[in-house]
N, C-alpha and C positions, 0 to 999 in steps of 0.2 A: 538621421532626421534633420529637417530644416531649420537652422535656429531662428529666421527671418521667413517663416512660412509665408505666402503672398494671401492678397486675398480671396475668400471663397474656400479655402483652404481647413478652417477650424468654422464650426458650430458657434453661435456668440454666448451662450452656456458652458461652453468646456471650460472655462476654469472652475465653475462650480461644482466638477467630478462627480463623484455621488447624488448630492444635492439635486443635481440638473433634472431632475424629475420634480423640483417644486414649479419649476413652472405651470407643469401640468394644474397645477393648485386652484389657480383660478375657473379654468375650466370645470373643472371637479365639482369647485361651492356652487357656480352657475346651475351646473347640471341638479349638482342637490336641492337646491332652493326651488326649482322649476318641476320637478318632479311632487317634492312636499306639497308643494301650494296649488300646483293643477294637473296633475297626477300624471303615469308614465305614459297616457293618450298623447300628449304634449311635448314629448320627447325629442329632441332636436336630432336628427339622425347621423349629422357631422361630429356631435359631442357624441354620441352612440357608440359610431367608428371606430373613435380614438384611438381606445385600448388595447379593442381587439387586433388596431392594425399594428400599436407599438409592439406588442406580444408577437405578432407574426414576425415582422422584423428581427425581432431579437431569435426567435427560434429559428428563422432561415441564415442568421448572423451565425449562429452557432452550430447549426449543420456543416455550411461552411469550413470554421476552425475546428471543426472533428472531423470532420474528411481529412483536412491536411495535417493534422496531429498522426492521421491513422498510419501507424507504421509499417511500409511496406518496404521495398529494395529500392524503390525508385524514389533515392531522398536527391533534394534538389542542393541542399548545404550538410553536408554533415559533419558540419562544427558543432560541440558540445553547447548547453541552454545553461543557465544557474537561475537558482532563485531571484536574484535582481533583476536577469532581464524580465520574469514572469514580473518581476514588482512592477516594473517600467511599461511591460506591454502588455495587459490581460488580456490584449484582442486581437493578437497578430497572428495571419495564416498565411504570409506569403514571404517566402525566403527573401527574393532579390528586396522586398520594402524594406529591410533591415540590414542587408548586408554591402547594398550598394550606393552609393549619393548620386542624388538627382534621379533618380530612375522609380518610376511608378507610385507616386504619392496619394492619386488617387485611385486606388484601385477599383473600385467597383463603379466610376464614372472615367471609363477612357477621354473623353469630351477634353477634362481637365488635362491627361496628359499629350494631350494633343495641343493644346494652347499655353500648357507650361514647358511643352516639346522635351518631356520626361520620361516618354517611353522608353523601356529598354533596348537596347537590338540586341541581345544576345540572344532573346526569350525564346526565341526558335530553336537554334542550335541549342541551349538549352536543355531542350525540352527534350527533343530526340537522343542527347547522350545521355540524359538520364534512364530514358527508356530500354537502354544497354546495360543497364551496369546491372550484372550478376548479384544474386543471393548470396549474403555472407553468412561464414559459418559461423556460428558461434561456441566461444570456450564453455560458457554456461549457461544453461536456461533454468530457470525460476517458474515454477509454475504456481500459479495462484487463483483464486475466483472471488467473484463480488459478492459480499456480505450483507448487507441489505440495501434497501432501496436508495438510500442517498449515498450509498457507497459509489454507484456510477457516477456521481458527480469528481469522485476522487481518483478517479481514473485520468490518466493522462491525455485521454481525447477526448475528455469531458471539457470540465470550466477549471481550464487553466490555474486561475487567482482561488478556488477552491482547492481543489488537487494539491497546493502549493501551503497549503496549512493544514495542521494535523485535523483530523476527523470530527474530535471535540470541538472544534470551533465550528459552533453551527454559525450561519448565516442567517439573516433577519428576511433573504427571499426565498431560502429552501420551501417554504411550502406553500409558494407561489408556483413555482415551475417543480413540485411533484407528478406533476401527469405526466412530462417529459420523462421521468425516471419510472414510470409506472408504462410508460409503451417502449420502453430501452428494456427491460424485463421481457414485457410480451415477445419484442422483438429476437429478443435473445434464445429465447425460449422454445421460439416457433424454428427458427432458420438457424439458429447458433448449432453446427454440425461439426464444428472443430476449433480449437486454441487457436488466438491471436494474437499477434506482438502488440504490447503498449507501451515498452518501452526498452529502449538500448541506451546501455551503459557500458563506458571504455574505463578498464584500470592496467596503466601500461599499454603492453599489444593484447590482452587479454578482451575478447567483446564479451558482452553478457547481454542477454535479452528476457525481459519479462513476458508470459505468457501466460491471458487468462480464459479460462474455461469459463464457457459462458451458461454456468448456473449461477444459482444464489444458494444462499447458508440455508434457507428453509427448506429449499428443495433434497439438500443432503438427506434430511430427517425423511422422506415418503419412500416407502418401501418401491412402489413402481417406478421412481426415477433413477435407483439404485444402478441397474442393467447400464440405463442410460449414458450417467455421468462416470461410469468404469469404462465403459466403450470411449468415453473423448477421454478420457487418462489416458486410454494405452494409445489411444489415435498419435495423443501430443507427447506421449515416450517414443513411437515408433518415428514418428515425422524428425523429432530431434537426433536419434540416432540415424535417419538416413543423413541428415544433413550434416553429421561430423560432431555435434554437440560431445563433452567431453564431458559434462557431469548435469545430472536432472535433477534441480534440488525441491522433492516432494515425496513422501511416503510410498514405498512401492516393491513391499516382499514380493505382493502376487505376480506381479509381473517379472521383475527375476527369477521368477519359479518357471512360468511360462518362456519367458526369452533368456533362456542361460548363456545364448550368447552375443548379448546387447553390448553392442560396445560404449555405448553411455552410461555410467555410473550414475545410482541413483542414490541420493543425498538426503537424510533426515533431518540433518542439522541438530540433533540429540545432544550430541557432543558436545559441542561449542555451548547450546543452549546451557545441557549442565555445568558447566565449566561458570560458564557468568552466574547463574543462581550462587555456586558455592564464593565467587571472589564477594560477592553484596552480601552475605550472611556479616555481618558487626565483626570485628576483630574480638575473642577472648569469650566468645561466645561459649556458654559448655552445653548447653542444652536447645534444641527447638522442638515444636509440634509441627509434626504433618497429617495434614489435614484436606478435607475434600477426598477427588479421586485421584485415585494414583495413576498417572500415566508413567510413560516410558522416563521421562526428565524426572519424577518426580521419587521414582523410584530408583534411579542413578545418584540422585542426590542423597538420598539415607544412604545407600550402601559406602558412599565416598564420607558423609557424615561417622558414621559406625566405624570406619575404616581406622579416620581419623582422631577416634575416642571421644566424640561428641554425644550424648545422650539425646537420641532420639525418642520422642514421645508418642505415641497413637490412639486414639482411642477409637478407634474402629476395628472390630475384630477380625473381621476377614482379611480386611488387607492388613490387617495386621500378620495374621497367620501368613497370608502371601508371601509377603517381604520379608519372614522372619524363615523363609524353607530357601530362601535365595541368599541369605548371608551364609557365611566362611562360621563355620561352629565358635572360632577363635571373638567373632565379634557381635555374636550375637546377644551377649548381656548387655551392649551399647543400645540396645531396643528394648523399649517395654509400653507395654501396654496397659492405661491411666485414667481415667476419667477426671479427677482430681489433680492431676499435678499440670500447671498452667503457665507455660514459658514464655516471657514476651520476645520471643521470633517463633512467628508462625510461617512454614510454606506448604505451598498446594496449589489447588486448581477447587473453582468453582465455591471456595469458601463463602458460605450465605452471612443474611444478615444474623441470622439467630444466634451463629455459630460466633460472629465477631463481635457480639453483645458480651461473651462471656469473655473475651481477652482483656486481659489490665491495661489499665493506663498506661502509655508509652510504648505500645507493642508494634514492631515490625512486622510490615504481612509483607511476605517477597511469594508473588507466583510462578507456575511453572513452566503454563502455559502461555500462546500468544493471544492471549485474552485478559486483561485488565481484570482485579479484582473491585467489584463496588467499592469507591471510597465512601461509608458511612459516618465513622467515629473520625472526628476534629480530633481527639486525644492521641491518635495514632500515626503511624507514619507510612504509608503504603508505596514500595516498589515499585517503576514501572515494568516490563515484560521483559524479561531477556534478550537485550537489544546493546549495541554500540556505537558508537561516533565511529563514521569513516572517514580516511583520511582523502587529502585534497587529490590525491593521482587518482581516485572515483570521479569519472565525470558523466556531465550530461544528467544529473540527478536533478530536476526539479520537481520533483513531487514527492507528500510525506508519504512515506509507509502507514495506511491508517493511521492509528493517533499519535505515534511517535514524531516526533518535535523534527526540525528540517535538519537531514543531514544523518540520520539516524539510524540506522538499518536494524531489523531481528535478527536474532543470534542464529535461527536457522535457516536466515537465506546467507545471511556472511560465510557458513559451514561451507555453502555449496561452492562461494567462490575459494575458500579459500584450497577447497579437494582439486581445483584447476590449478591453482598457482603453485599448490606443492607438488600437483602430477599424482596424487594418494590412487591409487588402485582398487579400492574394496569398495564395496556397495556400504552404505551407510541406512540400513532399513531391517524392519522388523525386529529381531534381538541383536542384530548386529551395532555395535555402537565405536567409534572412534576413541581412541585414550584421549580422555579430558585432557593431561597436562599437554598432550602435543597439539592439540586443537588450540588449546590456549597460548601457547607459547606462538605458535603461525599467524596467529590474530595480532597478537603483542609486533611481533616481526614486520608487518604489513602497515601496519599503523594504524589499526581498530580499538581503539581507546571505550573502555568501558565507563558506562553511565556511573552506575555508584562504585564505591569502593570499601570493601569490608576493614 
């Protein structure tokens, strides 16, 4: 960028960043005072305009920087992003305006580069060897779908400076541009026919590409979309295994039953997930409750708890009978079943409020799942989700993993890479699970540094 930009070059508000919408201010009071006092007959149709046309603007601004966010083969720079340059540029969609000096400054008024004689000349030649460069394959694909409405926002060809901080940082205009996120939906919904890249990530020679199915979290629950969203699963298993893909990290017994012989390995990341539950459990810990439902992680965890001579507590009886016909006879006095005895380390999934009203003062809740437990009680100390710090040879990472903090990753997308890096061979899905300790020690190896520490 120009450190001596000439003029005509900057807006005379741009230092006011944010702010620069108080100009509109005057207008605004104008408008209100003229409406109160001789009603909206009297409406000036220039103040009218304004809004509607600053709104257009911004939504064809942003059309724009999602087309060229949108991940295809034909990338024009494919140098790695970070979170700074997103800090630096929330609004750039054009490779050569950041990679080159003097060249296309203004991009959406050639005029200026014609008069500041900053046009490119590569842009042609350019353009045409991009349009060459081959499909790459990638080591591992991640596949994943959007969660609710303002999750599209968090998507990488969404709003950049959005995407770029965790989930829980609502913004003060999300529910100004909810219509955009309510026909990204419809859109999706209607024509959405198969998995898309949103984003490619390089650790080493290793590539990795994320891949989202274009439904939402409520649509899982309706029995008629069921068919639907199984058909774009195996769509985006079959597409990845043609293309070479080495490991699919997402839940998928049924279709290794179906394609026994998929040469993509498909990844739960169970392992790894368990593997960080038990390192966050407190040092010297003798007892915890499990609580909520039992999933896959969560019942890997009591078995490795019990293993370890830790007294496991339950006060649910079915799963409690469950989990207690799955332990080794040797360690099943390490399980009992309690209504009354109440240990402050609680884990699980889905634990309500009702349920955390009865935990004492100073209690640890660690979950099991990739869903957050409600923080209610101030007295308590709540987990985040089994997730870890990656190391810097991860690049091209500018976007949070939902609410996970920058730089962050779940424990069971890290699984998927890390069944690439070691070469592992087995499916990682339905009872099938990875030994915790070697999941753990690969993560340690690579440089995946966990969030808490027990």
């Amino acid at each position: 960028m120009a450190t001596r930009p000439g003029p005509l070059t900057q807006w005379p508000w741009q230092w006011m960043g944010n702010f620069k919408y108080l100009v509109l201010a005057p207008a605004v009071l104008h408008t209100a005072h003229r409406v109160a006092t001789k009603g909206w007959a009297d409406l000036d149709p220039a103040y009218a305009t304004m809004l509607p046309a600053l709104l257009l603007r911004m939504i064809h601004n942003q059309i724009w920087i999602s087309l060229s966010r949108y991940q295809t083969k034909n990338l024009i720079v494919d140098r790695s992003i970070d979170f700074e340059q997103v800090d630096r540029e929330r609004s750039w969609f054009h490779s050569l305006h950041h990679t080159q000096f003097r060249t296309n400054y203004s991009l959406f008024m050639p005029f200026y580069d014609y008069m500041y004689n900053t046009m490119d000349k590569s842009s042609d030649e350019l353009y045409e060897r991009s349009l060459k460069v081959k499909e790459e394959t990638p080591d591992v694909v991640h596949l994943t779908h959007m969660t609710t409405l303002q999750s599209t926002y968090h998507l990488r060809i969404g709003i950049a400076s959005i995407a770029s901080k965790p989930s829980d940082n609502s913004v003060w205009y999300s529910w100004i541009i909810w219509p955009v996120a309510w026909l990204s939906m419809v859109l999706a919904w209607v024509y959405g026919s198969s998995a898309f890249v949103i984003e490619r990530l390089q650790m080493k020679k290793f590539k990795m590409q994320t891949w989202a199915i274009p439904r939402y979290n409520f649509q899982y629950g309706l029995n008629w979309e069921r068919e639907s969203i199984n058909s774009l699963i195996e769509k985006a298993i079959l597409d990845a295994d043609e293309k070479g893909a080495k490991q699919l990290n997402r839940n998928g017994e049924l279709f290794t039953q179906k394609y026994p012989k998929l040469r993509v390995r498909l990844v739960d990341g169970s392992g790894l997930a368990t593997a960080v539950v038990l390192k966050s459990i407190p040092s010297g810990t003798k007892e915890v409750l499990l609580s909520g439902s039992i999933s896959k992680v969560a019942c890997a965890t009591a078995i490795a708890l019990c293993e370890k001579g830790v007294q496991v507590i339950m006060n649910q009886k079915n799963e409690y009978d469950m989990l207690k016909s799955r332990l080794p006879d040797s360690t099943t006095v390490y399980l009992k079943f309690s209504n009354s005895d109440i240990p402050q380390v609680w884990i699980g999934d889905n634990i309500d409020n009702k349920q955390q009203q009865k935990a004492p003062k100073g209690t640890t809740f660690i979950t099991t799942s990739q869903f957050p437990i409600k923080k209610i009680r101030k007295d308590c100390t709540y987990l985040s989700t089994p997730a870890m710090k990656i190391p810097q040879t991860l690049q091209n990472v500018h976007a949070c993993e939902n609410w996970l903090p920058r730089r962050v990753m779940s424990a069971w997308r890290i699984a998927g890479i890390l069944h690439a890096l070691e070469g592992w061979d087995m499916h990682e899905c339905g009872d099938d699970m990875m030994d915790i300790e070697k999941t753990w020690s690969a993560a340690m190896k690579y440089g995946f540094v966990p969030l808490t520490k027990g």
